[in-house]
Structure formats: structure tokens, C-alpha cells
C-alpha positions as CSV (number, residue, x, y, z in Angstrom):
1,X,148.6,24.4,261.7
2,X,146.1,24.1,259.1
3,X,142.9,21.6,260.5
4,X,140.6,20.7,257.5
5,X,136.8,20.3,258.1
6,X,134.7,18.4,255.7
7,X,131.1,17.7,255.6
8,X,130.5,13.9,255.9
9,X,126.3,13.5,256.2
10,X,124.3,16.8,254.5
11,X,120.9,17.6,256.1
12,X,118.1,15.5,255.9
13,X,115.1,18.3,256.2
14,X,115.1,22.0,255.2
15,X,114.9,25.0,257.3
16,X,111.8,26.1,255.5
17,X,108.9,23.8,254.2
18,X,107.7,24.1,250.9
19,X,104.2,25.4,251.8
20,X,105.7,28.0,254.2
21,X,108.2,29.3,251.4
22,X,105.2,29.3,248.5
23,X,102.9,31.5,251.3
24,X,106.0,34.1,251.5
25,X,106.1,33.9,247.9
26,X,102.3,34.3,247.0
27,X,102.2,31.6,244.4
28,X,99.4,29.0,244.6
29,X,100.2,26.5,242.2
30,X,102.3,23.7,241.8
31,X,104.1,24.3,238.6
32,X,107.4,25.6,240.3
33,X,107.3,23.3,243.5
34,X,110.6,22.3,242.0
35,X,112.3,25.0,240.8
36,X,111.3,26.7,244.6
37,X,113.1,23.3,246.5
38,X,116.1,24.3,244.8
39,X,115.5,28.1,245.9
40,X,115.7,27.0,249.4
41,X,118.5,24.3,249.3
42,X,120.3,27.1,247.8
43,X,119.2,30.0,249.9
44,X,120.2,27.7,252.8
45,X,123.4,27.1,251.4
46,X,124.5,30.5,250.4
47,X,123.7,31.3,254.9
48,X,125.5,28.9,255.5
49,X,128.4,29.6,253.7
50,X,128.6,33.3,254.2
51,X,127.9,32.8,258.4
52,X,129.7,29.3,259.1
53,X,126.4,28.0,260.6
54,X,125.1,25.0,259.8
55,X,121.5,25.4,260.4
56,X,119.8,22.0,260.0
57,X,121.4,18.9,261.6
58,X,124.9,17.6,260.1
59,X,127.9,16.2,260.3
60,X,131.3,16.9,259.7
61,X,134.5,15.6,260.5
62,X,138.1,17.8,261.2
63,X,141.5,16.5,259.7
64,X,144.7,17.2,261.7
65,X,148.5,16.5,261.2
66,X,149.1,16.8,264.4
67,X,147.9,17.8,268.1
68,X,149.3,21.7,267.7
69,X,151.0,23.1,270.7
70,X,151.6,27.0,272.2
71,X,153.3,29.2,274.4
72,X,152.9,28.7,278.1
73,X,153.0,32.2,278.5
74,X,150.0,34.3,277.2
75,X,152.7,37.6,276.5
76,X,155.8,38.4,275.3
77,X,157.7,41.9,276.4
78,X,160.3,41.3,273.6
79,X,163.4,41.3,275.7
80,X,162.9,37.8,277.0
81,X,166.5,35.5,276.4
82,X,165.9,31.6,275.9
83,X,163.6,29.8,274.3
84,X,159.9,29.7,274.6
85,X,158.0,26.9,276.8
86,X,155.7,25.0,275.1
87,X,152.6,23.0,275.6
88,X,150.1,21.3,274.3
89,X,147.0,23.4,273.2
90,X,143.6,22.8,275.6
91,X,141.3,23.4,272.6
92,X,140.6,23.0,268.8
93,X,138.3,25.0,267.2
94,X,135.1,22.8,265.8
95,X,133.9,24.8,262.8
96,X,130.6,24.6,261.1
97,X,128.7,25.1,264.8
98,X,126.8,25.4,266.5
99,X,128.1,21.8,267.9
100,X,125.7,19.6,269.2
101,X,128.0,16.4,270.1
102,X,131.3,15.0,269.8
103,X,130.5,11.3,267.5
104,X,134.4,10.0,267.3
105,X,137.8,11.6,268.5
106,X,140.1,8.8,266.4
107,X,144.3,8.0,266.3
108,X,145.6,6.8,263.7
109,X,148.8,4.2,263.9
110,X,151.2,4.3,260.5
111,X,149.0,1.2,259.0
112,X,146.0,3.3,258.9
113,X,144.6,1.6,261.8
114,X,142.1,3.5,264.1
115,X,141.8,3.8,268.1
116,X,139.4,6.0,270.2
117,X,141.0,9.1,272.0
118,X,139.8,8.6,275.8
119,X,136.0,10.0,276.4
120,X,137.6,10.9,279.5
121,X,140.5,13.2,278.4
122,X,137.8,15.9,276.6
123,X,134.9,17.4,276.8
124,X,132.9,19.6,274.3
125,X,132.6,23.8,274.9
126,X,129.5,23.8,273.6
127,X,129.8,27.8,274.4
128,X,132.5,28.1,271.8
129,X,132.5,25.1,269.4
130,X,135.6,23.5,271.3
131,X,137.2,20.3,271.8
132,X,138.8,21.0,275.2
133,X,141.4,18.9,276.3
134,X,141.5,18.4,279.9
135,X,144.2,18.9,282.0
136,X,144.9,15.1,282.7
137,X,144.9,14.5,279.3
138,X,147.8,12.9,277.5
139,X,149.0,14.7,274.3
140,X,146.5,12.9,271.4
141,X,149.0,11.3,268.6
142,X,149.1,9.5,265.7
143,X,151.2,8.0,263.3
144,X,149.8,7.8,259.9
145,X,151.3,10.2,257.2
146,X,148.3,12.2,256.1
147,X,145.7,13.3,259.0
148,X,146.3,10.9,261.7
149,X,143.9,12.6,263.6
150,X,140.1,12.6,263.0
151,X,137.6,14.2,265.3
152,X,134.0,13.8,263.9
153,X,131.2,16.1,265.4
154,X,127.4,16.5,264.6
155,X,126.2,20.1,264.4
156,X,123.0,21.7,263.7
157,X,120.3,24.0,265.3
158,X,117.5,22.5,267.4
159,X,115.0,25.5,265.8
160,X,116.4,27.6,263.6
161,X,116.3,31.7,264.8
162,X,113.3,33.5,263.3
163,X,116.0,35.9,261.8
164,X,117.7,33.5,259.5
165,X,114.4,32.2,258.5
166,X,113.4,35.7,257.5
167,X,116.7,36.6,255.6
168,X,115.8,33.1,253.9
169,X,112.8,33.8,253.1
170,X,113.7,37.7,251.6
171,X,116.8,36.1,249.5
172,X,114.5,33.4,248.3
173,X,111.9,35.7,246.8
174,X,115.1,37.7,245.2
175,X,116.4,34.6,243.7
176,X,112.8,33.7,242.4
177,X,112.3,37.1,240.8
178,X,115.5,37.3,239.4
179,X,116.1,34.1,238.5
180,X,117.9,33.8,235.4
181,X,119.8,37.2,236.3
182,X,123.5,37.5,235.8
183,X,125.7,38.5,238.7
184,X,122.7,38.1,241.2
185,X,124.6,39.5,244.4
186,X,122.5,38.8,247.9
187,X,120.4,42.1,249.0
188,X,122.1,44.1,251.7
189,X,118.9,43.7,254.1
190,X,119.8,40.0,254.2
191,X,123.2,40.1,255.0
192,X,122.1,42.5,257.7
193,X,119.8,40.6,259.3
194,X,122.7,37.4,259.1
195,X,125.2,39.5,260.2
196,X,125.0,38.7,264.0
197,X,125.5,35.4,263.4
198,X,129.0,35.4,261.1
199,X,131.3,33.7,262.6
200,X,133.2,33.3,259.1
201,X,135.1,36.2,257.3
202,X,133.1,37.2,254.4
């Protein structure tokens, strides 16, 4: 099943303040206070994209067809006769993390009308940037043709780790002494120091 994740409110703030980022940077003027914004929306950006972090507070919403279901058994010996038994999955993955909250879990009916899933039924693995299902819980379903399902989740660090900053900072003064390079690739000293933190394939 293919769940599709969209980013519905960008962050307000920046991990890096303007002053902090010209400091790194040794300039002391205010000529490029623009042109170094954009260095750190981008450099921002370019972490989150390449680590599947979002590192200021955000929120983005996941699309699915349908609740997916698996196997009720975790193996297979491959000389098993008869069907599989199925069930309905305990957890969707919430990309984008770390999660901070659960805003809407919302059913569609076939007229494009929207209900509430029960609070009750789920709970958030904060742990794992999970919607779990509890066992209780009825199988969440909806009707309308395209993405009757819509779960909507705010995500964000509290403080960013002192190790993305750095890597932020280090591509930042790349990009600014480079700018207006072809083919500028990211420095292999940050990507290692945002490699812990990947939780995308590259």
C-alpha cells in the first residue's frame, strides 16, 4: 500500500538565527542578510530532505486508500497449505518525525464528507513515529474514491541537536563560498555528522 505524506503548514522560525549564522560566517555587514536567509532555509531544507527529519515545528498530513492489513503470523516455513490469516495492521508509519501529536485521524463517506476516527481506538508511538491502533479498535474505513483516509500530525524538534546545527552551519558556509558553483554536491563531513539521524534512504 502506498500512504502519501504532504506537508500542510511549513515552519514558522529557523533552526539558526541570522546573527548566529553571520558569527559562523565572519561577515559583519548587512549587505547579504538576504542572500544568507536563503542559505539557511536552504541548508535546512537540503537536512531535511536527505534525513526525513523535520527539524522546526510542522505539519503534515498522510493520505491512505485504505486501512492495510497483514499476516497474523510473523513467519512462513514455505510448506504451509491454505490460505494466509489476515488482520488488520496495529501501526502506520508517520513520516517526517520526530511526531509531536496526532491533530486529526478523519473518514471519509463516498460524498466527501468527514468523521473523526475514535481518540480512543489509537494512540501515538512517539518512540517510532506510529499511529498504533489499539486492540479494541474497529478497522478505520472510508468510502470516498481517492484517500478516504486522512491522518494529520504535527512534527518538529523541541531544540534542535547541536549536531545538525553544526552540519548546518559547515554546509552553509560551503554554499556561501561557492555560491554560484555548478554541481555544488554537500561535503562529506556534513553528511557524516547527519548520518545518525537518516531515517530516509539517501
Amino acid at each position: 500500500m502506498q500512504i502519501e505524506y504532504h506537508q500542510l503548514t511549513p515552519p514558522a522560525s529557523e533552526p539558526l538565527t541570522l546573527e548566529e549564522t553571520k558569527a559562523w560566517l565572519k561577515v559583519d555587514h548587512n549587505v547579504e542578510d538576504t542572500l544568507i536567509q536563503l542559505l539557511i532555509t536552504t541548508a535546512r531544507e537540503r537536512c531535511e530532505a536527505i534525513t526525513g527529519l523535520s527539524l522546526m515545528i510542522q505539519q503534515w498530513v498522510a493520505y491512505l486508500p485504505y486501512w492495510p492489513m497483514q499476516p497474523q503470523e510473523d513467519w512462513w516455513d514455505g510448506v504451509r497449505e491454505g490460505a494466509f490469516a489476515w488482520q488488520i495492521a496495529q501501526g502506520i508509519p508517520l513520516r517526517h518525525g520526530p511526531v509531536r501529536q496526532i491533530d486529526d485521524f478523519t473518514l471519509f463517506d463516498g460524498d466527501g464528507n468527514g468523521s473523526p476516527y475514535p481518540v480512543e481506538y489509537y494512540l501515538l508511538d512517539k518512540a517510532r513515529d506510529l499511529l498504533v491502533l489499539k486492540s479494541s479498535a474497529p478497522t478505520p474505513k472510508g468510502e470516498r474514491v481517492i484517500n478516504p483516509i486522512e491522518i494529520t500530525y504535527t512534527t518538529g524538534y523541541g531544540t534542535v541537536p547541536g549536531v545538525i546545527k553544526a552540519g548546518l552551519l559547515k554546509l552553509i558556509a560551503h554554499l556561501y563560498e561557492h555560491r554560484g558553483d555548478e554541481g555544488n554536491r554537500i561535503p562529506k563531513d556534513v553528511l557524516g555528522l547527519w548520518q545518525p539521524f537518516v531515517r530516509v534512504k539517501v
